[in-house]
N, C-alpha and C positions, 0 to 999 in steps of 0.2 A: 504494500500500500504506500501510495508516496507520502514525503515528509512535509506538509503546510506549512507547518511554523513549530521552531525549535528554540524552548525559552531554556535557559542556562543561567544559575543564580550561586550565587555563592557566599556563604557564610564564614566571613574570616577575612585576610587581606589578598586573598587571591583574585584577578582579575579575570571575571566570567568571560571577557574575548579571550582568554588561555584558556579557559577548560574546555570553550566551545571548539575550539580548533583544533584543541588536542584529544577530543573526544570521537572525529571521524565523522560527525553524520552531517550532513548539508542537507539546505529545506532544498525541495524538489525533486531529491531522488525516493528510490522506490527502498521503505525500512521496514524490517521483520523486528516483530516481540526481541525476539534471537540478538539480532542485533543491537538493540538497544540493552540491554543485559550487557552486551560486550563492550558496548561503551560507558559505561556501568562502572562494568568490572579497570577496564585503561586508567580510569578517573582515578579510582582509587588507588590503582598499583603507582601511581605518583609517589605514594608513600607520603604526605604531608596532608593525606586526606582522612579525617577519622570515619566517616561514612560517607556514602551517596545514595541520595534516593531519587528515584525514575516513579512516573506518571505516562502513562500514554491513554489519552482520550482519541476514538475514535468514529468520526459521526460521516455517514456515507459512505464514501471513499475518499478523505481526507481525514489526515493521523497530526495529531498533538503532540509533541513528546517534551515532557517539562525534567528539567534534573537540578538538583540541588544537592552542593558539595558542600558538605561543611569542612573547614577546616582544624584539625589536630589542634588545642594551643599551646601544644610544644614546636609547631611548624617552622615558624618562624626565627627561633632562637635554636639550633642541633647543634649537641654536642655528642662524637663520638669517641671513645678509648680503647684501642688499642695495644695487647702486648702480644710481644712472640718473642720465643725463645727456641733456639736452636746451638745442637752440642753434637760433638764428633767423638766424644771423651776422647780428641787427643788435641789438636793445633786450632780446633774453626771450634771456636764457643762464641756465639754469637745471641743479643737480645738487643731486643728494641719496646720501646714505650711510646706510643705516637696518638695525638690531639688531632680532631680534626671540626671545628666549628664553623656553622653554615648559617648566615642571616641572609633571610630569604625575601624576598617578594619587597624589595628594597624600592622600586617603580612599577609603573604600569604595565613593562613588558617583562615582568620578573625578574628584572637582577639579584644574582647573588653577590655575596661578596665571604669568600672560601677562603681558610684558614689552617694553616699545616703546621705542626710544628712535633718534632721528634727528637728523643734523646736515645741512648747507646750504641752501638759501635760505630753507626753512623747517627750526626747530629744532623739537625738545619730546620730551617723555618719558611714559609713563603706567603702569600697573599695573591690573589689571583680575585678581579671581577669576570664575572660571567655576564653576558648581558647578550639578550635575545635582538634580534634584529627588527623587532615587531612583537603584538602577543598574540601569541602563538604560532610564531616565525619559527623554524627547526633551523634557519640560519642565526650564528651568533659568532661573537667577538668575546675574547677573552686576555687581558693585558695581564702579566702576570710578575711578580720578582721573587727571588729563589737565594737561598743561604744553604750550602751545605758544607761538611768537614768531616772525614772520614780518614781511613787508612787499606793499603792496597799493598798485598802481598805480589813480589815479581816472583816468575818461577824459572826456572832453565831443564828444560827436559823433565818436564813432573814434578821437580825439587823445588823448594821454596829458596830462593836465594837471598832476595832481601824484600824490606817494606818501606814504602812511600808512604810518608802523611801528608795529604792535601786539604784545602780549603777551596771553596768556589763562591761566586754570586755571578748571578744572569740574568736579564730581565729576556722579556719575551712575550711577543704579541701573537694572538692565535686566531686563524678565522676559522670557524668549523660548522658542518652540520650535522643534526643528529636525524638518527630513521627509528621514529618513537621509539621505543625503552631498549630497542635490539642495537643498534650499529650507532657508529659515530667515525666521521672524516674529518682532518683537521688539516689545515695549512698552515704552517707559521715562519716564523724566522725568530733568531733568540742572540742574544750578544751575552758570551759569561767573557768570566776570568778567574783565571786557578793559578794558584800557587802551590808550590809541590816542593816537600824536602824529602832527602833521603834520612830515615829514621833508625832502621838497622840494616847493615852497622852504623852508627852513627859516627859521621865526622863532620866536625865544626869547619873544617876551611873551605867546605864545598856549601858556595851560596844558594840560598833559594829561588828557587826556577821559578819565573811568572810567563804568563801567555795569555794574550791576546785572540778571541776569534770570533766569528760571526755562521752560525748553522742556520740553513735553511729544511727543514726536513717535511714531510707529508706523513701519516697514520692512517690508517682504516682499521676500527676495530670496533669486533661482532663480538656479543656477550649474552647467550640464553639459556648460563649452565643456571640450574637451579639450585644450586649451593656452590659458596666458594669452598669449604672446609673438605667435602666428597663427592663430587658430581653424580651425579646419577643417569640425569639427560640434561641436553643439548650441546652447544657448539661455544670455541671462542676462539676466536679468530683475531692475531694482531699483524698486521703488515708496515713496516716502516721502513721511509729510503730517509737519508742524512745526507748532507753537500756542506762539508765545512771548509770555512778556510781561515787560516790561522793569520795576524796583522805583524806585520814585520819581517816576512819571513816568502822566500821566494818560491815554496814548496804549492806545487797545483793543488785546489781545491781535492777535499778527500771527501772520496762518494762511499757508504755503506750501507747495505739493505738488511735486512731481516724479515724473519716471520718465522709465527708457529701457531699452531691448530689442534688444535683438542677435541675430540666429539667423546663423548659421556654417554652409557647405555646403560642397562640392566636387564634381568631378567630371574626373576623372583625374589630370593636372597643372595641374588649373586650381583653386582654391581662394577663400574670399572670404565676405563678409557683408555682410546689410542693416542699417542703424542709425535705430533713430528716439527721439527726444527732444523729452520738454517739461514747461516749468513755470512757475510763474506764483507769484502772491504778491496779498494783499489790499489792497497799498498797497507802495510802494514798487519795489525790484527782487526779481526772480523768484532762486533760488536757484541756478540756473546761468548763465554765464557762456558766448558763442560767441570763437571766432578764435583761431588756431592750426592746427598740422596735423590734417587730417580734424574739425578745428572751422570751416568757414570757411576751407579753405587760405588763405597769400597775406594773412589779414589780419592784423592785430597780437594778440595773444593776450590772450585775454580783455577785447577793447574792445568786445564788441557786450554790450549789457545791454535790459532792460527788464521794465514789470511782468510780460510773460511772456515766453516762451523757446520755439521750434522750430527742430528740425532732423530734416534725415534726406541718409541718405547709403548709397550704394554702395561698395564696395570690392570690385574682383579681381584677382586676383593668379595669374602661372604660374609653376609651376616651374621653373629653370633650369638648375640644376646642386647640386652640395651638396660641404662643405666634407669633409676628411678627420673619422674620428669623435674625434681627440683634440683638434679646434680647435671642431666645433661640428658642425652638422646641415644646415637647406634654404636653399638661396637662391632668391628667388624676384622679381619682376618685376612689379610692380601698377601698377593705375592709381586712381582714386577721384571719385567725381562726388557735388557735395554741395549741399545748399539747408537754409537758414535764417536766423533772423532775430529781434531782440524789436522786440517790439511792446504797446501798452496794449487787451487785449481790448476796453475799454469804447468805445473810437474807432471812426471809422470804416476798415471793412476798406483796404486800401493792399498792391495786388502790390508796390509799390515797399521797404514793409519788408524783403521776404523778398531774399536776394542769392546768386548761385550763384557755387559754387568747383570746385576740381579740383587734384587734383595725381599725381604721378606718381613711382615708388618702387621703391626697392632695399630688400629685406628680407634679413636672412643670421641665421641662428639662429645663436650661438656659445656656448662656454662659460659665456661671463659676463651671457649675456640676450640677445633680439632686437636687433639692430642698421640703423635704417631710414636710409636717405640720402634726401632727398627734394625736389621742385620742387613748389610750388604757388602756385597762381594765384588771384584775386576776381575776377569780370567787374566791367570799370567799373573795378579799387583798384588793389593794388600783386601785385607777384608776389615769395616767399623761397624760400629755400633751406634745409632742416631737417636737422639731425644728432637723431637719439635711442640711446638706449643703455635698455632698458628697455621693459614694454609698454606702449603708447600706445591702449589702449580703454577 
């Protein structure tokens, strides 16, 4: 039956030209019950909506359909917390604590204005406005500036040889569209600057390196897994090219791509996904890093590099039991079978680059985030033991 007139009302600071737009139906086409449910259902999965309620009057052959969103009134002010924690019990102990605060519906076409800020092994801070290009434009602009200080372990053939402490800040403007709650494209360009000492071994007569540069990079990235912590289904999908080039310095613009893709299944109590990855770089190293759990079990984290990068890997996992609902959700029993490796595309091919892993895992959903125990193994290397606190995909 077609749509006459579509009232869209909102209780709260949200502006009903964004729900009407973001809710799919236009007067004059032809809308099922069905439909209108679904747009229903969109409104809400916003997630700053605490209900929505739908009306359809219908007299002849001409349909009404009324919706009223109220708004959450924590909507507007989110605060969310974050920890993870991740242990090798031997070199890579690793935790973080990280804030993230969202004031929302700032204008009439919903700006946000996003807030980051994290402590442990890596630190830093940022601020990013979000701002729609219209309400209910899936185009938008986003200005952003960035604080980070970390430490970076070099390796030489698997070995750890030494560690870099760095500091960075970058500003960076973003133009992106989104494709409702599933995909989002991003264009930007971003200007940092890092400064970088050699920390072990440490020597004082060796000054601190600073550098100059300017990236230009694009994204596309798809996201309909329905848990971060154990997917179960859908897809996520990240694709990014980089074009940087460094100020000072007479070396060509450095181009590096990436991507990886996850799809998530199940089937009864048994659960699990496929993983593939890779990327490469036009001189020097590829922008991903192997080793670590379900990188490479078994090997040291983050020591496999090169001008490219593949992997891929299996993951399954069964059901086993589940915790009471005030402590947490599933526990489950996996296993994981994995192969990759870098290597210099322009070489000659070598099976011997690529190396196969495995490990095997306790997973328990609990309050405070998935919780994996885990054994894994290199063929040929060494074998660890993993503690995580937090998702690991």
């Amino acid at each position: 039956m077609p749509l006459t007139r579509l009232a869209v009302e909102s209780e709260g600071e949200i502006n009903p030209r964004i729900l009407q737009a973001q809710s799919g139906l236009v007067e004059g086409q032809l809308v099922s019950q069905e439909e209108v449910l679904k747009a229903a259902a969109k409104l809400y999965g916003r997630g700053d909506v605490a209900r929505v309620e739908t009306e359809v009057v219908d007299a002849g052959e001409q349909r009404t359909v009324s919706i009223k969103a109220v708004e959450a009134p924590w909507a507007s002010n989110r605060l969310r917390v974050g920890l993870e924690l991740a242990s090798d019990f031997r070199d890579s102990n690793n935790f973080a604590l990280k804030l993230l605060h969202v004031r929302s519906n700032l204008n009439s076409w919903g700006g946000e204005l996003r807030s980051t800020a994290q402590i442990g092994n890596e630190r830093g801070y940022g601020v990013q406005f979000w701002q729609p290009l219209g309400a209910g434009n899936p185009w938008y602009i986003a200005p952003q500036l960035q604080y980070t200080s970390s430490a970076m372990d070099l390796f030489d053939k698997g070995r750890r040889s030494s560690r870099v402490a760095y500091n960075g800040q970058a500003a960076a403007l973003v133009l992106g569209r989104q494709f409702g709650t599933w995909g989002d494209l991003q264009f930007g360009i971003s200007r940092t600057e890092v400064k970088a000492k050699l920390a072990i071994p440490a020597d004082p007569t060796q000054p601190e390196s600073r550098a100059l540069g300017t990236t230009q990079f694009v994204q596309f990235r798809v996201d309909t897994l329905d848990s971060p912590g154990f997917p179960t289904r859908g897809t996520l999908l990240d694709a990014t090219w980089t074009r940087a080039l460094t100020t000072g310095t007479d070396d060509a613009a450095l181009g590096r791509s990436s991507i990886t893709a996850l799809k998530a299944f199940s089937s009864g109590n048994w659960a699990g996904h496929v993983y593939g990855e890779w990327a490469r770089a036009q001189r020097g190293e590829a922008p991903l890093n192997l080793g670590g759990f379900l990188r490479l079990s078994g090997t040291e984290f983050e020591s496999v590099s090169g001008r490219s990068i593949a992997l891929a890997r299996l993951v399954m996992a069964r059901r086993i039991g589940s915790l009471p609902s005030t402590l947490g959700g599933v526990v489950r029993a996996g296993f994981s079978l994995e192969m990759g490796g870098g290597f210099d595309q322009s070489d000659r091919w070598k099976a011997s680059k690529f190396t196969q892993a495995g490990s095997a895992f306790i997973s328990v959903d609990t309050r405070f985030g998935p919780v994996y125990m885990a054994s894994g193994a290199t063929k040929g290397g060494e074998s660890t033991f993993y503690l995580f606190l937090g998702p690991v995909w």
